[in-house]
C-alpha positions, 0 to 999 in steps of 0.5 A: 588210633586216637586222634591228636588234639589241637586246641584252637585260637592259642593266645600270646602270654600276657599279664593275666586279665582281672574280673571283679578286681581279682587276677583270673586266667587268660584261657583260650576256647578249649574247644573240643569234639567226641563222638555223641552218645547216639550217634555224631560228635559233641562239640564244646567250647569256653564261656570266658568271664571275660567275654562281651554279654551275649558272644555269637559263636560261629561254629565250621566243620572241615572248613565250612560253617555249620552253625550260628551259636546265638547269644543265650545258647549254650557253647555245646553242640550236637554235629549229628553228622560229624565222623571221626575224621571231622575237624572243627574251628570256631573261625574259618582260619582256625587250627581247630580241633580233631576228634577224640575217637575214643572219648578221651585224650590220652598223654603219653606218661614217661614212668620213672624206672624203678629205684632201691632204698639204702636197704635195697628195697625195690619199689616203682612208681605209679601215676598219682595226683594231678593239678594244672596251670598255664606254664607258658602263657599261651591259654592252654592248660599244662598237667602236673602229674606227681609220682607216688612210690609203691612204698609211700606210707601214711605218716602213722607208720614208719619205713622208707618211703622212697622220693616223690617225683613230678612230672609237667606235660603239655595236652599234646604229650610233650613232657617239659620237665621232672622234679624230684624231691629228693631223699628228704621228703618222704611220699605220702599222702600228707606230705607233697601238696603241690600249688599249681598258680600263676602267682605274680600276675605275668600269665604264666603258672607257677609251682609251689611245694615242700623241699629240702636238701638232694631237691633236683629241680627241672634244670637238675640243679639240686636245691640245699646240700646233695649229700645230706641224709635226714632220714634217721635219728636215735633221739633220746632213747631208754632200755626196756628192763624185760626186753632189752630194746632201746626205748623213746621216752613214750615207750615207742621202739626206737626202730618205729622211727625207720624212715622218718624225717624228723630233723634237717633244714625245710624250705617252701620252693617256687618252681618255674612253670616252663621249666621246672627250674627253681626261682626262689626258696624260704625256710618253711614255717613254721621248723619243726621245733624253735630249737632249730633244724635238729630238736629232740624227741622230747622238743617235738613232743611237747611242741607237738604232742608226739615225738616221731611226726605223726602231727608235726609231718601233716601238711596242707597248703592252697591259694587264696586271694588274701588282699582280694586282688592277687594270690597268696600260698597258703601252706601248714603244719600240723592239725591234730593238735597244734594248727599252723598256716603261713601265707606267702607271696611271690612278687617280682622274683622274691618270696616273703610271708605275709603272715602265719598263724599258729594255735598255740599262740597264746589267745588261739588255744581254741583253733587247736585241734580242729584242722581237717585232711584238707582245706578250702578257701572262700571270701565269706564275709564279702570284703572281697578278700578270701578265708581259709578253711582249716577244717573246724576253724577258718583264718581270716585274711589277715591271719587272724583266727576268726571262728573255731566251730570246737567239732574238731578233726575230720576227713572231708568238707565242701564249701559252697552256696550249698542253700541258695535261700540262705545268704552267703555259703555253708559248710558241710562236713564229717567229724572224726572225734566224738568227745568233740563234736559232741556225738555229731558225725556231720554238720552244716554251718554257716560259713560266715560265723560258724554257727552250727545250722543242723547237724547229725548223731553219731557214736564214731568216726565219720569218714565220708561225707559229701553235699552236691545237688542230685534231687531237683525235687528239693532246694539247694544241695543234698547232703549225705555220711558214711554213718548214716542210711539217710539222705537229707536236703539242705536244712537237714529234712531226711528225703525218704529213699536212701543215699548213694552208696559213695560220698566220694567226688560229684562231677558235672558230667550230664546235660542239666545242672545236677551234679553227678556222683564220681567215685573211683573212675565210675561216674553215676546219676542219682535216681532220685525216684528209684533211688539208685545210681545209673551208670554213666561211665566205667572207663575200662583200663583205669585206675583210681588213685589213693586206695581206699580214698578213690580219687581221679588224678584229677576232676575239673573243667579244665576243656570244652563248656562248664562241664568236668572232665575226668583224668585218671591213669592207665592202669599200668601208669604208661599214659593219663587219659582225659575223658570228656562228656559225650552229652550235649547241654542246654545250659549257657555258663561260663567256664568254671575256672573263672570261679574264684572258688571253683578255681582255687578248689581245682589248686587245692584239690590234690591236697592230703584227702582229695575233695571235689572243687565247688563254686562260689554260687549255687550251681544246681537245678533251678 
């Protein structure tokens, strides 16, 4: 049976703290045990950013102590005599922590009964993406989980979708509420981006998203008007002469409209951490159309390229420390051709936008078409207060546009100190459009000015691409696609031997500052000699999630030391495990949390494409 977790020193919510002038999380020690890969348990704990340089540690098991944690020494343990049965604290009085029998923590999911369309399609729910935030204040993370129909589609295609819900339970299983999004957002993978954030500075975690008329908050109080249905529309329809079907003016069949929403009013909600009960609402910007909540075919055509919202229904969204001090939303529109992005601030109980960008205002034509699957966010230009990362083109934090690299649409960038011998970060990411690029299926750029460091030839859509530390044998990270055989070190020199098979996730699971490969719920170590993938973890009885996209629900150093831990669903979507590493380390960090980067990556994470969270500074082999 798997044993309960109680996370020691819980703290009582406060304002939260602020280092290097930014607002950061007031986290306990997450302390936590598993048993160790070779026999007794790996105990670990949290490095805060906020701790005094050089914190002791004293570590006790069933009451009595066992270890003195010096000042340079990693907030890792190996108890080679610890027993499934034991219990740690890092004080005598402590309610400490049990050990996870079975490597992981299991929280009990309660899976939505299944539900019919209006056409009396029946479709179920399985558990999909996952964020966490503290809801209550007391240090400890809460999970968000989001449930995805079976019938979710992509955007390109028409067909009900049935209503996204999500979910919020504590580490020990306790579920505190359920949104549902009701029957005006449709489920996709482009559609719910939801921002997990303490937004206004008292401790405790907000939840932001997309909504609309029928959204039932956690309180089941339903937002807009409960019997309004946006989820058809003729448009402006013409006959096929042949055929006899009703047409829309590009030809499309007025049937491959079945299940969109394309008209209606739209709002961007605040939900409350602790209950899901909705604190305050906005129109979303920018509508689909100037002419209102309703536009025709032809208005979204030509205010979007399209009619039927293959590019006006592509949402992304993240936080940014945009004046350098508190967080700001940041939620958009489109990015196939015209951009947009507005950010928001919630402070004392209201909702107002900052700013909003658009590519189609008149000076900012070369920032269309270049958005991404996903975004990031970083301070790049170092005056403390952060950028955003649309893709090929980057906002500055006034919302003005500040570079456009011209490459593109694609479907996955990282952003980090990926060359520790360059100042300042880089860009590594896959480009989708050859006549954009210029034939280049990846590039690194400099993320300050967007100047195109090296780059890679390509004669089709890249779809994956990824740049992590895996050979200590070469400075800074290493950086790989989907339409290459190469591996090439951080200034674009191939490294002989190949690459992994995956360009997926990278997860720090190991003992050293190498980041290991997370594909699916498989986690590999680079075999930089042999060159090939070592088996770290298969967990048997989970799934990934996203299809052929494999993401965990959720990869983030969300207990224990600096590591990652791996959150992925059961495969009957009855519980979502938390899968620890049973290795000890000797390397002393902080927690990444307290990363700005890092910490804004794990917000963004769930957002369209999953990507892995990166820190603000090189995190790899000295």
């Amino acid at each position: 049976m798997l044993a309960a977790l109680i996370i020691a020193s819980a703290i009582p919510a406060q304002a939260a703290p602020v280092v290097a002038g930014r607002q950061v999380e007031r986290l306990d020690r997450g302390l936590v045990a598993v048993p160790a890969t070779g026999g007794g348990n790996h105990v670990s704990w949290r490095l805060l950013a906020t701790d005094a340089k050089g914190a002791r540690f004293t570590l006790y098991r069933d009451g009595k102590q066992i270890a003195k944690i010096a000042g340079n020494a990693a907030t890792s343990y190996l108890d080679k005599t610890g027993t499934a049965t034991s219990h740690y604290a890092l004080a005598a009085r402590d309610t400490g922590a049990t050990v996870w029998a079975n490597g992981y923590l299991a929280i009990p999911l309660d899976k939505p009964a299944d539900r019919r369309t209006a056409d009396g399609e029946t479709y179920a729910y399985t558990a999909n993406d996952a964020s966490v935030g503290d809801l209550d204040g007391d240090g400890r993370y809460e999970l968000i989980v989001k449930w995805y129909p079976t019938i979710a589609k992509d955007n390109a295609f028409s067909g009900d979708t049935g209503a996204t819900l999500l979910d919020a339970y504590t580490l020990e299983g306790k579920k505190l509420w359920r949104i549902d999004l009701g029957p005006n957002i449709r489920s996709g993978a482009h559609y719910t981006q939801f921002m997990v954030y303490d937004l206004d500075g008292d401790g405790k975690a907000e939840i932001a998203m997309k909504t609309a008329d029928g959204t039932v908050d956690g309180t089941n109080r339903t937002l807009g008007d409960p019997q309004a249905s946006w989820t058809s529309r003729e448009g402006e329809v013409a006959i096929d002469d042949r055929t006899g079907a009703k047409l829309l003016p590009d030809g499309k069949k007025v049937s491959e409209l079945k299940g969109r929403i394309l008209k209606g009013p739209e709002y961007l909600t605040v939900f409350d951490g602790r209950t899901g009960r909705a604190l305050a609402s906005a129109p979303y910007a920018p509508a689909r159309d100037p002419s209102g909540d309703n536009p025709t075919y032809d208005q979204m055509k030509a205010t979007w390229g399209d009619g039927y919202g293959n590019r006006s229904e592509r949402y992304l969204a993240g936080v940014a420390y945009l004046d350098g001090h508190r967080p700001s939303l940041v939620f958009g529109r489109g990015y196939y051709a015209r951009s947009t992005a507005a950010a928001w601030d919630y402070r004392n109980g209201k909702l107002s936008m900052r700013w909003l960008f658009d590519s189609a205002t008149p000076g900012n034509e070369k920032f269309g078409g270049q958005g991404n699957h996903q975004l990031s966010v970083a301070d790049v230009d170092g005056d403390g207060r952060d950028e955003v990362f649309y893709g090929s083109m980057i906002i500055d934090d006034n919302g003005k546009g500040l570079w456009s690299s011209g490459l593109g649409h694609g479907d996955a960038m990282h952003l980090s100190d990926l060359d520790p011998t360059r100042p300042g970060l880089e860009k590594f990411g896959v480009h989708e459009t050859m006549r954009m690029s210029g034939n280049r299926g990846a590039a690194m750029l400099d993320a300050r000015t967007g100047a195109i460091l090296w780059s890679t030839p390509a004669d089709k859509d890249t779809g994956r691409g990824i740049a992590i530390d895996i050979d200590p044998r070469h400075p800074g990270a290493e950086a790989w696609a989907s339409n290459s055989r190469e591996l090439y070190d951080v200034k674009g020199k191939i490294i002989p031997g190949g690459h992994p098979r995956a360009a997926n996730f990278g997860i720090w699971w190991d003992g050293d500052r190498l980041r290991e490969l997370l594909d699916g719920k498989k986690i590999t170590k680079w075999d930089w000699t042999n060159g090939t993938e070592q088996l770290l973890l298969d967990p048997p009885g989970v799934v990934s999630n996203n299809g052929t996209k494999q993401n965990p629900s959720l990869s983030a150093d969300i207990l224990g030391d600096w590591r990652e831990e791996l959150v992925v669903p059961s495969a009957d979507s009855t519980e979502l495990r938390i899968y620890e590493t049973p290795i000890p380390t000797s390397e002393r960090i902080v927690t990444l949390m307290h990363d700005p980067v890092y910490r804004l990556g794990v917000a963004w994470q769930n957002t369209a494409y999953n990507q892995p969270p990166h820190t603000s500074y090189f995190l790899g082999a000295k």
